[in-house]
C-alpha positions in Angstrom: 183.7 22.3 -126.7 187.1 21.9 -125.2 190.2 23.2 -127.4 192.9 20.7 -126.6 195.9 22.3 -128.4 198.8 22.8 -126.0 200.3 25.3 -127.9 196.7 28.1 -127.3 197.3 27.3 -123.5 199.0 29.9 -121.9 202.6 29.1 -120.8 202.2 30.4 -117.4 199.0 27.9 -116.6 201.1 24.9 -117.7 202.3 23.3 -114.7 204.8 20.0 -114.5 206.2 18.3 -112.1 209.1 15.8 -112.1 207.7 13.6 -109.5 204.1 13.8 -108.9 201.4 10.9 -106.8 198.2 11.7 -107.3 195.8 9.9 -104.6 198.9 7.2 -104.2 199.2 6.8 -107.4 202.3 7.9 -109.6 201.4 10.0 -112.4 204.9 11.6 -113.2 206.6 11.4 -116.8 203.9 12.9 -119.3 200.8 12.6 -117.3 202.3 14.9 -114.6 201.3 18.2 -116.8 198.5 19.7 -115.6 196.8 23.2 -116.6 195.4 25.6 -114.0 191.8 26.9 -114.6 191.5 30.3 -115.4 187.9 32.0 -115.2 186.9 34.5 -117.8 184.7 38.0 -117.0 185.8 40.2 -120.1 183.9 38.4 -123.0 181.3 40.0 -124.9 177.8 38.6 -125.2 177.0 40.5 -128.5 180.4 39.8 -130.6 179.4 37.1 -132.5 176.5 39.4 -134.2 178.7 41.8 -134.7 181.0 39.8 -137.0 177.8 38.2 -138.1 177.0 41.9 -139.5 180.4 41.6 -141.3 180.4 39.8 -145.2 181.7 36.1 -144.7 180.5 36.4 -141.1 177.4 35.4 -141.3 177.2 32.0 -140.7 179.8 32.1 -137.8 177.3 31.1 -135.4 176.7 27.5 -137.1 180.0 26.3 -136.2 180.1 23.0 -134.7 183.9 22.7 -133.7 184.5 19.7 -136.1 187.9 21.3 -137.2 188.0 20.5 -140.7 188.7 24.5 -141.5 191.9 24.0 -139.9 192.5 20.8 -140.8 192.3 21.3 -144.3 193.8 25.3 -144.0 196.9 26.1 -146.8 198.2 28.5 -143.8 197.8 26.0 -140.7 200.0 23.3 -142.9 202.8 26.1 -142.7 202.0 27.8 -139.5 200.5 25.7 -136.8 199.6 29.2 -135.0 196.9 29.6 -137.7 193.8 28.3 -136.3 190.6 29.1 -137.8 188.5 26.6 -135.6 189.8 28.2 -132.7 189.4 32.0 -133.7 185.9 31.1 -134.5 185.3 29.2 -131.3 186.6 32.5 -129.7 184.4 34.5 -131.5 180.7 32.6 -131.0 182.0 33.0 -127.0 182.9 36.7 -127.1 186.5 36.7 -126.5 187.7 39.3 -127.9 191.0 40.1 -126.6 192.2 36.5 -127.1 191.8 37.0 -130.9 193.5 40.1 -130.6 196.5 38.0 -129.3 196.7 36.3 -133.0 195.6 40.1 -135.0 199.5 39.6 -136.7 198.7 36.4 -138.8 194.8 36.7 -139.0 195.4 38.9 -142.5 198.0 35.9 -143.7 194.7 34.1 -144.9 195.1 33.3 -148.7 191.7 32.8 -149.6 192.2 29.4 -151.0 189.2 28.5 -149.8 189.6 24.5 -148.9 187.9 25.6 -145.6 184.9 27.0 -146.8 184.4 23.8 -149.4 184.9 21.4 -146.7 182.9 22.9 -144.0 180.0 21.0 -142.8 177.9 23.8 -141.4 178.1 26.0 -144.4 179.9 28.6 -142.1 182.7 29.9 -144.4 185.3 30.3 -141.8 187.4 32.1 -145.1 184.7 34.6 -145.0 185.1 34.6 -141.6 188.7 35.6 -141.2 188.3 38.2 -143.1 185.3 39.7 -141.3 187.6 39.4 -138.1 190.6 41.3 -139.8 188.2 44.3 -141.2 186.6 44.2 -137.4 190.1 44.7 -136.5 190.7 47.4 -138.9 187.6 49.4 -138.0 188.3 49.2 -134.6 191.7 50.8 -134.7 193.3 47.0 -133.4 195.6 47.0 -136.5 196.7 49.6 -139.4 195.1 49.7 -143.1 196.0 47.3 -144.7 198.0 47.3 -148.6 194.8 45.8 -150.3 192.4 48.4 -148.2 194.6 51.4 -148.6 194.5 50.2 -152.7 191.0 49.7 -152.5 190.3 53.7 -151.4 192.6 55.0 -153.8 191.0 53.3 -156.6 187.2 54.0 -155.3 188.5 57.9 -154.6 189.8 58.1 -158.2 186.3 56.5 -159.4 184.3 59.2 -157.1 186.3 62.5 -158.3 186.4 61.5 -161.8 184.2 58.8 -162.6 187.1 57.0 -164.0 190.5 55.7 -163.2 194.0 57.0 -164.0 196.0 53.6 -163.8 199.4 56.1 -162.8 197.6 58.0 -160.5 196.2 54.8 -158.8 199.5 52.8 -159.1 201.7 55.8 -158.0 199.5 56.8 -155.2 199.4 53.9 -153.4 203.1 53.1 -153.8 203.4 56.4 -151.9 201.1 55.6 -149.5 202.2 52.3 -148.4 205.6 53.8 -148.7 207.1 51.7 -151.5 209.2 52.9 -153.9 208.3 53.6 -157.7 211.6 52.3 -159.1 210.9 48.1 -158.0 211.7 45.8 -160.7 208.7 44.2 -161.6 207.7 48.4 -162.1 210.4 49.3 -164.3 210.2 46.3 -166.8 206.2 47.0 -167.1 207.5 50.9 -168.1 210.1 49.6 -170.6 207.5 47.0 -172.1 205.3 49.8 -172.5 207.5 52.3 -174.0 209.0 49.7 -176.6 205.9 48.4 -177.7 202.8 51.3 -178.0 202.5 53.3 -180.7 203.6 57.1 -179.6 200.6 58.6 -180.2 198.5 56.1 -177.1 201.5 56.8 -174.9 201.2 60.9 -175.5 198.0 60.1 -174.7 198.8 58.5 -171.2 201.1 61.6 -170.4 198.4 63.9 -170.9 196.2 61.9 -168.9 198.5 61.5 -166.4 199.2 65.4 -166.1 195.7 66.6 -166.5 193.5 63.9 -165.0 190.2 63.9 -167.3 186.5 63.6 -165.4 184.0 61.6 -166.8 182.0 64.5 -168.1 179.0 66.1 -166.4 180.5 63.9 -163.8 180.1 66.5 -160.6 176.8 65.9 -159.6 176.8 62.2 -160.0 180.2 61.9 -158.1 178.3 63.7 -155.2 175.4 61.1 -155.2 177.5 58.8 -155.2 179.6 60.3 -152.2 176.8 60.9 -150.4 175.3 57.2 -150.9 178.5 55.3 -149.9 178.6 57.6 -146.2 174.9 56.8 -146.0 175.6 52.8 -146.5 178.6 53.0 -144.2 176.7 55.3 -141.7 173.6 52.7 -142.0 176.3 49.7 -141.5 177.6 51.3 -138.1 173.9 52.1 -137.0 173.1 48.2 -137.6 176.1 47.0 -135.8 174.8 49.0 -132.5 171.4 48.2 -132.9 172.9 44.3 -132.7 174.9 45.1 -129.5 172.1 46.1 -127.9 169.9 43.5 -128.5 
């Protein structure tokens, strides 16, 4: 199906004319825009079953182009740039590179999920934006992002100790998303804290914080568990070529 937004043409294939007869008759004023045809060798047969492979993606392929997604998106109503319909459209035809044009604003999905209730098709295009950005991710197309670089620290801390240290999480990823510890929002939490706990829960949380306890007998298990989640990653990769070789 045809997307007919100007604004996904490229500029360059926009032509106008001020004066322009077409077969003696004049067509100038807005029907003198025309739009050169472009022809396409770089897409890739096997990308839609690649996202398909990614959770939320699995339904991309039942899209029908109706646009409700977009019509009903939280983000398009602010940014007209954020099409779902279209970067689905772009994925069930393997173009690849022209979603990489948008990879800035595909993370600025909210998750409010209007899309996905509204879809006709069951596709999920919410799900679907997603799968694109962690494609993206994988592939090296954009850096980690806050919430995946959060999501490691916290899984790390669950694997080394079978527990969590809510400092060493917090303080952690504030260093590695370079942020600094002293924001506002950080400091009142602090002062709440230290006004209100009894002394002996908050000597508690500095020894904790200084000598990190494990979950006990917790060394073997950790490694089962390390060992399970490369497996399940390794196995996810495996699938994903198996796919583009189908």
């Amino acid at each position: 199906m045809a997307i007919h937004e100007k604004s996904l043409i490229d500029p360059d294939r926009i032509m106008t004319h001020e004066s322009l007869v077409v077969d003696g008759v004049d067509v100038s004023g807005h029907w003198n825009t025309m739009v050169a045809p472009r022809f396409l060798s770089d897409y890739d047969d096997d990308f839609s079953r690649i996202i398909r492979q990614y959770p939320g993606g699995e339904n991309v392929h039942r899209c029908w182009q109706c646009g409700s997604c977009t019509n009903s998106c939280t983000m398009y109503a602010q940014n007209t740039d954020f099409n779902p319909r279209y970067w689905i459209y772009l994925t069930n035809l393997g173009l690849k590179n022209e979603i990489l044009k948008d990879k800035e604003i595909i993370w600025t999905c909210v998750s409010c999920n209007k899309c996905t209730n509204i879809c006709p098709k069951d596709v999920r295009p919410e799900g679907v934006m997603k799968a694109l950005a962690h494609w993206m991710e994988e592939e090296g197309h954009t850096p980690k992002t806050r919430s995946t670089i959060f999501d490691e620290e916290f899984t790390g801390q669950v694997l080394d100790h079978g527990r969590i240290e809510d400092a060493h999480v917090l303080l952690n990823f504030l260093r590695k998303t370079k942020q600094s510890y002293f924001q506002d929002w950080l400091v009142e939490v602090v002062k709440r804290i230290m006004r209100h706990m009894p002394v002996a829960f908050l000597s508690m949380l500095g020894w904790n914080f200084v000598f990190t306890p494990k979950t006990r007998s917790w060394g073997r298990t950790g490694q089962v568990l390390r060992d399970y989640v490369r497996e399940q990653k390794e196995a996810a990769h495996a699938r994903m070529k198996e796919t583009a070789h189908v």
